[in-house]
N, C-alpha and C positions, 0 to 999 in steps of 0.2 A: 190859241193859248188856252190855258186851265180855265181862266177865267170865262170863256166864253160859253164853256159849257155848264159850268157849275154857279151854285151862290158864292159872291164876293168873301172870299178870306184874308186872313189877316196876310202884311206882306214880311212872310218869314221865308226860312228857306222849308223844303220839303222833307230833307234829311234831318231837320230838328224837331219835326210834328212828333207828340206825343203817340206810343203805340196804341191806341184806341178805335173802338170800334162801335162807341155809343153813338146815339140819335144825333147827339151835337155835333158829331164832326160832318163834313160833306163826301163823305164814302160809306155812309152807315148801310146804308143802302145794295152796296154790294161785295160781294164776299169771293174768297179766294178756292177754286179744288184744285188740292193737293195730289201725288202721285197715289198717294193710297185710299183716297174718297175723301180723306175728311175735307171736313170744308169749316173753312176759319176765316178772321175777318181782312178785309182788303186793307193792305197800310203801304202808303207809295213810299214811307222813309225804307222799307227793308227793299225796295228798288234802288233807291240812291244807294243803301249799305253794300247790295252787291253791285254797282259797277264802281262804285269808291275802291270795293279788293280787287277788281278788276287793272283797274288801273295803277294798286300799288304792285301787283302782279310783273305790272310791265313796268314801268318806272319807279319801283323801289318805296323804301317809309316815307322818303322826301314830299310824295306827291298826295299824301293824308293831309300836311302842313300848306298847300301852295293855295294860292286862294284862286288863283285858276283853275283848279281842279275842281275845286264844290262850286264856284259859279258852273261849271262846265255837269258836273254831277248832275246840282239841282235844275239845269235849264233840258238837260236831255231825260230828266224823272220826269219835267212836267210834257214833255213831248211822248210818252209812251204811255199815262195816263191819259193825257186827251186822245190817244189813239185807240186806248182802248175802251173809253168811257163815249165817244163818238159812233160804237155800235150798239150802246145800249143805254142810249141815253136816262130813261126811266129807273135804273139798276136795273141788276143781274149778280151772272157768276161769271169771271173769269178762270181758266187753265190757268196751272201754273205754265204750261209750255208754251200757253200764248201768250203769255206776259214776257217771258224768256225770247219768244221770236221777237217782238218789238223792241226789245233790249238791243238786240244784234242788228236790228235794222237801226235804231235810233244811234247807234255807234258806226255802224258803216256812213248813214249818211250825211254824220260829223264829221269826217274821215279820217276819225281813230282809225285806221286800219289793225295797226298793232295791238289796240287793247281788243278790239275786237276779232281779231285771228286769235287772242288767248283766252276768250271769252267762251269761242266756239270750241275751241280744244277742250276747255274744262267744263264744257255741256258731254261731249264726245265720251271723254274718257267718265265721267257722274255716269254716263249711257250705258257703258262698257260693265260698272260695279254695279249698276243695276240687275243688269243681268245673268253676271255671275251670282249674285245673289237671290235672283228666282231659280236658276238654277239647285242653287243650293239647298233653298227650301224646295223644290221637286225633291232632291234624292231626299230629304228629309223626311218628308211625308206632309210636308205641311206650307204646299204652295198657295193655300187661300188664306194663311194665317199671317195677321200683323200683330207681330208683337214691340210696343213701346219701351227702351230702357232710358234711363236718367244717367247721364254720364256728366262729369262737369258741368254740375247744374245746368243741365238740358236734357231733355225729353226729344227723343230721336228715335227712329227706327232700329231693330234692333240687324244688324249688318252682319248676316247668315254669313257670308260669304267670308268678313271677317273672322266667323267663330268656324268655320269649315277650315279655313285656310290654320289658325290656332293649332285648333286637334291634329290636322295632321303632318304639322311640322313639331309636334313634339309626338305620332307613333311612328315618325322616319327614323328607319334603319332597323327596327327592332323587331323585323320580322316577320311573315306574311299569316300566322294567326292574329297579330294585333290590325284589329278594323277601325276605323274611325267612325263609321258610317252609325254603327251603334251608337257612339257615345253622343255625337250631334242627336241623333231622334231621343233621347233620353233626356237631352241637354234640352231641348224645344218641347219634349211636351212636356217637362215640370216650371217650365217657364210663365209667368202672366205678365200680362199689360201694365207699365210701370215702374216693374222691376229696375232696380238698380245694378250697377254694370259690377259693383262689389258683390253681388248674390250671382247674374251670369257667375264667375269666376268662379264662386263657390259651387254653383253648378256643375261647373265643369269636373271639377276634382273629385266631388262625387259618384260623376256619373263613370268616370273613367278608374275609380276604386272598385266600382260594382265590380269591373273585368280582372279583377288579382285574381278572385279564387280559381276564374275561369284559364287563367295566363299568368305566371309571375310577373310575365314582362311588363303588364298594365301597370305594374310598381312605377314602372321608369315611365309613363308615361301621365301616369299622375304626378309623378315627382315633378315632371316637367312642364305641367301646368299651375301645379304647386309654387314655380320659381317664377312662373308670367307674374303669377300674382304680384309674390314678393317683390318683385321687382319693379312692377309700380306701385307698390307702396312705398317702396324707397326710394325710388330715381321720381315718383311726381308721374309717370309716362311710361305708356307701354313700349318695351325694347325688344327685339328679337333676339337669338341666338348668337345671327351675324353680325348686331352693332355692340356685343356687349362686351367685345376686348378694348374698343376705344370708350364704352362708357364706365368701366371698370378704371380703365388708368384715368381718365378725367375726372372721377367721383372718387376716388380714391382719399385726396388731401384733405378734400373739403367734406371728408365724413369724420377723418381723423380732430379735425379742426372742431367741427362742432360739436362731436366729444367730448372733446377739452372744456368747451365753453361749455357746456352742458355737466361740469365735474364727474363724468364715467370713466374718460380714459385720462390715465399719466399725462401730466404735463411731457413728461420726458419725451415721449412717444412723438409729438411736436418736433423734437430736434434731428429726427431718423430724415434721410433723403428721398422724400415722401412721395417723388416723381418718379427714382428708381425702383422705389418699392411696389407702386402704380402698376408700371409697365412688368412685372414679373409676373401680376396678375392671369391666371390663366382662366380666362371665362368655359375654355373647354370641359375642366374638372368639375364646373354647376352639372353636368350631366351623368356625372359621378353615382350622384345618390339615388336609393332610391326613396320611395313616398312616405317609409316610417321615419326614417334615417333624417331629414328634411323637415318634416312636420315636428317633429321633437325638436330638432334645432331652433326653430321659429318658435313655437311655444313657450320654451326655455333656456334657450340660451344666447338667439341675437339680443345685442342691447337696443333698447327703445325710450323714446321720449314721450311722455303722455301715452304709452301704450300703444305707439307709430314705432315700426323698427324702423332702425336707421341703418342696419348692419347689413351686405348681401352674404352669400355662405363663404367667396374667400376673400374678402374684407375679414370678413371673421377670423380663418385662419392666420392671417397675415397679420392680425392685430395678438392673437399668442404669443404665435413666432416674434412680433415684438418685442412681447413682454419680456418672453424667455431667455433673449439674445441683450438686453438692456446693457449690461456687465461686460461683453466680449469687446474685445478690441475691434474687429472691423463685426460693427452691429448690421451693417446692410447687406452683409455678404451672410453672417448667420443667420440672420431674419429668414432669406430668401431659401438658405437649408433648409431652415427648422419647416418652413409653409411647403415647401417642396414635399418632405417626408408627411407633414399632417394631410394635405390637400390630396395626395395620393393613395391617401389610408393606411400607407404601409407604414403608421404608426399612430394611434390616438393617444392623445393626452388624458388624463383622469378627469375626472368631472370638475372640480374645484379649479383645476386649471384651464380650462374651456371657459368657465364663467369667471374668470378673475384675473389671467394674466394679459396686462397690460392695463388693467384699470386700477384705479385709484386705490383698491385695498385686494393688493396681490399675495390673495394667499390661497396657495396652491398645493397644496397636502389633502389627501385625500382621509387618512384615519389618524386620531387622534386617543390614548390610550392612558389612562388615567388610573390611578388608585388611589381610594376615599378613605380617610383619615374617622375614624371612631370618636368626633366630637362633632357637637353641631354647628362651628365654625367650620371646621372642616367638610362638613357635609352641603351646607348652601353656600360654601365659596363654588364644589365641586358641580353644584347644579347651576352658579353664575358662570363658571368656565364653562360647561355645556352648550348655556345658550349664546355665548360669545362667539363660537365656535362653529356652532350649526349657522349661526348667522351668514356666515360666507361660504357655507356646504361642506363644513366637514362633517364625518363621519365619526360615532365617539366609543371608545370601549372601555368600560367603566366597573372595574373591580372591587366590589362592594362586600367583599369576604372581609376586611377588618371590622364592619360593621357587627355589635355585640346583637346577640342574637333577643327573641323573646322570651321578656323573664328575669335576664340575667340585671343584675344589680347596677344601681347609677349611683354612682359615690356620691357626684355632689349634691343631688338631691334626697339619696336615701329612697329613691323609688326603680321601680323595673322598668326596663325598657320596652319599647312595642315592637324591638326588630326593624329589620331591613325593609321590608316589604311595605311600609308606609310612605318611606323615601323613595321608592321605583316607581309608585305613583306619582308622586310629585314631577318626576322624574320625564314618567312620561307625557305629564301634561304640557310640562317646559316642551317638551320636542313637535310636540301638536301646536301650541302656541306662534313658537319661534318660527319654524319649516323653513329651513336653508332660506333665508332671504324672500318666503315668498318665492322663488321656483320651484322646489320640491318637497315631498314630506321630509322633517327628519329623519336620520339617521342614528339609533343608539341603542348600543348592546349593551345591557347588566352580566356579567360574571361572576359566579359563585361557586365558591369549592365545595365536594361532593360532602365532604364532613362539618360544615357548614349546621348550626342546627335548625335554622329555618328551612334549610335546603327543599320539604317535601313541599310545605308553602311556596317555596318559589318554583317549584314542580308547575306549581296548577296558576298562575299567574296570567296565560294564558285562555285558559275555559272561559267557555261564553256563559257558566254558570257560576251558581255563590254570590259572594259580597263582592260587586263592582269597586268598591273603596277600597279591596283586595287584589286586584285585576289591571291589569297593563296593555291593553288594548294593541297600543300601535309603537311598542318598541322590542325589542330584541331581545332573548334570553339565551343564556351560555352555560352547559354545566362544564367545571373545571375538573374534570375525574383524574387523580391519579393511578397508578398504577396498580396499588398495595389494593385499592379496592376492585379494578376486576379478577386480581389474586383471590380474593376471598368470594365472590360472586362463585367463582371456577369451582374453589373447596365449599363452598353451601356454607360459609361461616358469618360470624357476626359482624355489621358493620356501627360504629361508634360514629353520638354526632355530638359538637364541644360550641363551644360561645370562645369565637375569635378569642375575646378578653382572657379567660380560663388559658387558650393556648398561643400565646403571645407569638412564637416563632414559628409555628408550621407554616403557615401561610409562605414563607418565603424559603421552605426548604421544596426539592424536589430527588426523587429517586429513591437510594440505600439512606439516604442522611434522613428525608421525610419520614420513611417506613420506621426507622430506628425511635425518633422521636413520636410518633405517632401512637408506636403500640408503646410508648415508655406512657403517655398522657392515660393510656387505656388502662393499663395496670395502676395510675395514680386514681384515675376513678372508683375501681376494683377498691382502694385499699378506704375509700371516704374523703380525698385530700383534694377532689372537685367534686362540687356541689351541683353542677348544670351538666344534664349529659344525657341521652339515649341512647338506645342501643336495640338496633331490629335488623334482620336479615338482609343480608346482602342484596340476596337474590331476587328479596320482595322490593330494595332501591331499586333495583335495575329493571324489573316488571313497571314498574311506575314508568320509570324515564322512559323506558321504552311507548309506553300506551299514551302516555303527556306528547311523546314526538311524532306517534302514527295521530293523535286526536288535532292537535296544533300546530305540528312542526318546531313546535320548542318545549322545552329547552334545547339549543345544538346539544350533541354529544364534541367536545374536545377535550383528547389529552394531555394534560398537565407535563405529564414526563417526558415522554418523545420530544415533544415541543420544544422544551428546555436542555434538552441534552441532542439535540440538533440544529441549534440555535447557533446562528452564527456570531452574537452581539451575548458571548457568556460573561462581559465583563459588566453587566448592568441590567436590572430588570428580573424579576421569576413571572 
């Protein structure tokens, strides 16, 4: 027995010894080598741990619980320790393979037969990924190299063979310039000792992006490593290709569910027949996308909790199609339309609807189109509608031509105004602030009619030079040009610029009706009967907007009239 060879220990069992390898225990003395060299310290309780799974292997969880099994554990740990502490009495090192041989003999000559036929199987087949694994690292380049990763807090070899087999079950079928053999040696030498199994992953997507430029096809196949990820991130565990239509319908309810609980998705969403819905899942269409299409998705648009997605890509679609079908008489059957047409691309949804249908605040419009009232109520309700708005991604265009221009007189204070261009700023801050919920920048266009008298100000709004307290950085500008003014550009004639307030009604005329009142405003000017007004060539407006669009890209050029008189909503709006 233990005892005979060693100094008297306490009488515990040997599966409960603490894992220790200091001077006090009575194995300090010898140490364990590993398949890979190292050498670490000898502990008989990770003896009793493996044939304890040995034997729940063969007889099920039951045999963890039976108290026959640990006496039986602990009396065959202390028979393969004294067998092998009997050849080295003084210390040493044992193999791990010869502690594993004693193992099989101390179970044969129990006659476990059964645990030990399974015992030997699962040395056999460890033997087996052994070797596909130096294999692996051979065609890699790097059969003398051990590299350590951290997986479920453990620190394990890093399993070649597993990352071989990966790569090239996501470049199968897609053609015989996509290699795998690259992206493995790419994968292994930016690798070190330690490394986490979340940095592998990220590895690999890298490595296998390097090959787009060289192949489109490498898209799909980092897409496809793209989705291993996700997918343990989501599911907990890595899934393959081929289990993931039964782990899609199984994880199906219970992402919806936690959703719920998690206040992102409708309650409603809860009442849909969430098992039929499940099973409609087509895990085929993950191989759909490719690596940009996919990594945008995950960025911004699965839903997540503490910044863990929860979402896979057609959970995803299947929770729109939700949304969208809530209202229909048979919701299970349009659900499974609506994901059928999104999931096969032959239709995407807008962006607001991607992010919002079926969640708790379903608003699903993508532009939102406004006209700013010429009081300063009016004006910061217009930039609280703004950021209400961008909040859940919409898109905003924001008509700021009744706005009195600079100069022009403020009744109730008896002082001038500073123009439009103070409130664009504001304007744009709000949209830099808000940024669609935190998934993306805002979104927000100003529009301004060409006779507008700020209009050359809002020309340069733009430029990376001048007064930044002048300047709109990160929003959108629109010139609204009617017609009457490329008439005049054409004749080399004069063009007039008016303060909203001065011309109350143009703003909302367009065509023969605009032109008439327009040049009626120009001859009141002509006569003294407005006080606010310029007047510069045509041609030199349009020289400008032109040079503002080639230097910035803004202000757009749109026109006013076509627009409006091919408009098919003529009962509301200019």
């Amino acid at each position: 027995m233990l005892q005979t060879v060693t100094e008297p220990t306490e009488s515990r069992s040997i599966a409960d010894m603490p894992a220790s390898t200091s001077a006090e225990t009575p194995y300090a003395d010898y140490k364990l080598i590993r398949r890979n060299g190292a050498v670490v310290g000898f502990e008989p309780n990770k003896i009793a741990i493996a044939m304890t799974k040995a034997f729940i292997a063969v007889q099920g969880g039951q045999a963890a619980a039976s108290a026959r099994i640990r006496e039986l554990v602990e009396a065959l740990t202390q028979q393969v320790v004294a067998a092998l502490i009997r050849r080295q009495p003084g210390g040493g090192t044992f193999h791990i393979e010869d502690v594993q041989d004693q193992v099989e003999l101390a179970l044969m000559r129990s006659g476990e037969h059964e645990v030990a036929r399974a015992y030997v199987l699962y040395r056999e087949k460890r033997h087996a990924e052994r070797e596909a694994q130096k294999a692996a690292q051979k065609a890699a380049g790097v059969a003398d190299q051990v590299i350590h990763v951290f997986e479920d807090g453990q620190k394990k070899p890093l399993d070649l063979a597993r990352l071989a087999a990966t790569i090239n079950a996501a470049c199968e079928g897609l053609g015989q310039e996509v290699k795998a053999e690259p992206i493995l040696q790419t994968v292994v030498r930016d690798l070190y000792d330690g490394v986490s199994m979340e940095e592998v992953e990220k590895a690999l997507i890298l490595a296998a992006r390097a090959g787009i430029e060289k192949d489109p096809a490498y898209t799909f196949v980092t897409a496809r490593l793209l989705l291993n990820s996700i997918r343990h991130e989501v599911l907990g565990h890595a899934v393959s290709q081929e289990q993931m239509a039964e782990e899609y319908a199984a994880y199906f309810a219970s992402y919806v569910k936690k959703g719920i609980e998690a206040e992102l998705l409708d309650e409603r969403l809860g009442q849909y027949d969430l098992h039929r819905l499940g099973q409609a899942l087509d895990a085929g269409r993950d191989l759909k996308f490719g690596y940009l299409g996919l990594q945008t998705l995950y960025d911004r648009y699965f839903l997540h909790i503490e910044d863990r997605r929860i979402e896979l890509p057609q959970a995803f679609f299947m929770r729109v199609a939700m949304g969208l079908a809530l209202n229909e008489i048979d919701r299970e059957a349009r659900a499974i339309e609506f994901y059928n047409v999104l999931s096969n691309f032959d239709f995407m949804s807008s962006t607001p609807t991607l992010f919002n249908s079926g969640t708790r605040h379903s608003q699903l419009s993508s532009c939102y189109l406004t006209t700013v009232s010429d009081d300063l109520d009016g004006i910061y309700q217009a930039i609280k509608e703004n950021a209400l708005l961008q909040k859940y991604a919409g898109g905003l265009g924001n008509d700021w031509t009744p706005i009195r221009a600079l100069g022009s007189r403020i009744k109730g204070t008896n002082g001038k105004s500073q123009g439009v261009v103070p409130f664009l700023k504001v304007v744009n801050d709000t949209a830099v602030a808000v940024n669609q919920g935190g998934k993306r920048k805002g979104a927000v266009c100003a529009y301004l009619e060409t006779w507008h008298l700020d209009i050359e100000e809002f020309l340069d709004l733009r430029k990376n030079t001048g007064d930044d307290r002048r300047r709109t950085h990160d929003m959108n500008t629109a010139n609204w040009i009617p017609d009457l003014f490329m008439q005049r550009v054409m004749e080399g004639g004069d063009w007039t610029l008016f303060s909203p307030n001065d011309v109350p009604d143009l703003h909302d005329l367009y065509g023969r009706a605009f032109a008439e009142a327009y040049t009626e405003y120009e001859r009141r000017a002509d006569r003294g009967e407005i006080k606010v007004f310029r007047r510069i060539p045509a041609q030199q407006m349009w020289r400008k907007m032109l040079s503002m669009l080639f230097e910035t890209g803004h202000p757009w050029i749109t026109f006013k009239d076509p627009c409006n008189i091919r408009s098919p909503q003529q009962h509301v709006g200019v």
